[in-house]
C-alpha positions as a Python dict, from the first residue, in 0.01 Angstrom:
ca = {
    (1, 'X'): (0, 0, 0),
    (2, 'X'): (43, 204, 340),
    (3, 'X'): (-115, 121, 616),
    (4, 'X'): (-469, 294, 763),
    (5, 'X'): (-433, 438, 1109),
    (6, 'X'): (-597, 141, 1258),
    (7, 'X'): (-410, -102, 1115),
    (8, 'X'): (-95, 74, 1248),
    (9, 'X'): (-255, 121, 1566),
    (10, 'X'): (-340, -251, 1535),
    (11, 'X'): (63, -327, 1457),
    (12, 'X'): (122, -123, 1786),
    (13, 'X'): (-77, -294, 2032),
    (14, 'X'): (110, -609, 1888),
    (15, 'X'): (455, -514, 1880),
    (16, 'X'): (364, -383, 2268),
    (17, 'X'): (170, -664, 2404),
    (18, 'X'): (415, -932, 2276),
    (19, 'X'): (563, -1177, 2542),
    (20, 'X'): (894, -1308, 2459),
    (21, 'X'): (854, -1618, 2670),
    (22, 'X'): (571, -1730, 2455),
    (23, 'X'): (718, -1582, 2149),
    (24, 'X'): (408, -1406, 2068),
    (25, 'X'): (127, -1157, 2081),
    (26, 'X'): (-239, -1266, 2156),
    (27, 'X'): (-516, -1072, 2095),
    (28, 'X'): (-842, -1104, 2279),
    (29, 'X'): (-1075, -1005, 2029),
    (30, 'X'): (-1330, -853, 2269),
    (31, 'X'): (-1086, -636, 2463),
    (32, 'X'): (-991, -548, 2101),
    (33, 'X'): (-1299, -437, 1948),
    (34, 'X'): (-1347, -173, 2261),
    (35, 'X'): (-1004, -97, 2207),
    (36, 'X'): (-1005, 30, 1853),
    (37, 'X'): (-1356, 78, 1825),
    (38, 'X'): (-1439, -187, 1535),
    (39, 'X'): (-1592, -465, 1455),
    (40, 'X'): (-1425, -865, 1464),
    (41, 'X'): (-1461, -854, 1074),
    (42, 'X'): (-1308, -549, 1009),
    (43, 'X'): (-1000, -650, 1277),
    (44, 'X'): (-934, -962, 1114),
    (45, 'X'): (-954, -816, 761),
    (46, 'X'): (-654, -535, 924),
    (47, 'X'): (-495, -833, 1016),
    (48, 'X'): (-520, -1080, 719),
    (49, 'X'): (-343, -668, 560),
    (50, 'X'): (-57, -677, 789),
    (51, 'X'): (-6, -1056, 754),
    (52, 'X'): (-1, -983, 344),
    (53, 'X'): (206, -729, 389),
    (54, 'X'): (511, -926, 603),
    (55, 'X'): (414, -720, 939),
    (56, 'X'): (268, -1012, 1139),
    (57, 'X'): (322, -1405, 1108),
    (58, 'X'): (26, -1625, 1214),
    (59, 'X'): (115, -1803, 1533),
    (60, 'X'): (-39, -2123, 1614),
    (61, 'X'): (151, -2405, 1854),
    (62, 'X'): (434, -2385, 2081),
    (63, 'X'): (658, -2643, 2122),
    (64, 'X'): (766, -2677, 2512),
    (65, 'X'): (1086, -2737, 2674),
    (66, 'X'): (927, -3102, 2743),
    (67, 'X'): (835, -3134, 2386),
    (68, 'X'): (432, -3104, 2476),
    (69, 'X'): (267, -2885, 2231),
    (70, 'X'): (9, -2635, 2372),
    (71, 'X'): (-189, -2376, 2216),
    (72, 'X'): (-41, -2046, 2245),
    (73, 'X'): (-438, -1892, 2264),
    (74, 'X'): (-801, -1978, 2191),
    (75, 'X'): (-857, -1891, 1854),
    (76, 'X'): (-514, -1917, 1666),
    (77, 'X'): (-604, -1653, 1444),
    (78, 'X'): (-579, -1381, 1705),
    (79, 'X'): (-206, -1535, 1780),
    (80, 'X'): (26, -1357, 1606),
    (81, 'X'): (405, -1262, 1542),
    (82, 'X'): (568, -936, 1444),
    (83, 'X'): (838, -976, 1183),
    (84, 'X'): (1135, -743, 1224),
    (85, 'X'): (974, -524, 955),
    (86, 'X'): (661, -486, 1162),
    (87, 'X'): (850, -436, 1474),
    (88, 'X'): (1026, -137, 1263),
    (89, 'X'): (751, -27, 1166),
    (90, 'X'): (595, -24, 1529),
    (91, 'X'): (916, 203, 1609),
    (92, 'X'): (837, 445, 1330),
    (93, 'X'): (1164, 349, 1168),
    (94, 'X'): (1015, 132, 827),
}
């Protein structure tokens, strides 16, 4: 199934906005509904798409260098990961 325009747009901002010290992307939904225009329900739906499709992992905890877990966001479902094929993807190259 290929991907609408804003779900690749969506794939974009998270391959761009991911921090490798945190070893992940998060979303704030309310910036993100300006961003691309559309509604929380329709965002999440793109990215329950991309996280069927192997483009994005969920993220949830992160595990610190003193072994404390923290949250890596509010709402875990806005934490995500971009697998290789999504960062490809991202590049125009999958």
């Amino acid at each position: 199934m290929a991907l609408t325009t804003r779900q690749r747009m969506l794939l974009h901002l998270i391959v761009r906005r991911f921090d490798r010290e945190a070893n992940a992307t998060y979303l704030d939904p309310v910036i993100l509904e300006d961003e691309l225009a559309a509604s929380l329900p329709e965002l999440a739906e793109d990215i329950d798409v991309l996280e069927a499709q192997g483009y994005v992992e969920r993220g949830h905890m992160m595990t610190t260098a003193d072994d404390e877990t923290v949250s890596l966001g509010g709402d875990d479902s806005w934490v995500l990961i971009p697998t290789d094929s999504g960062i490809l993807t991202a590049m125009g190259l999958g």
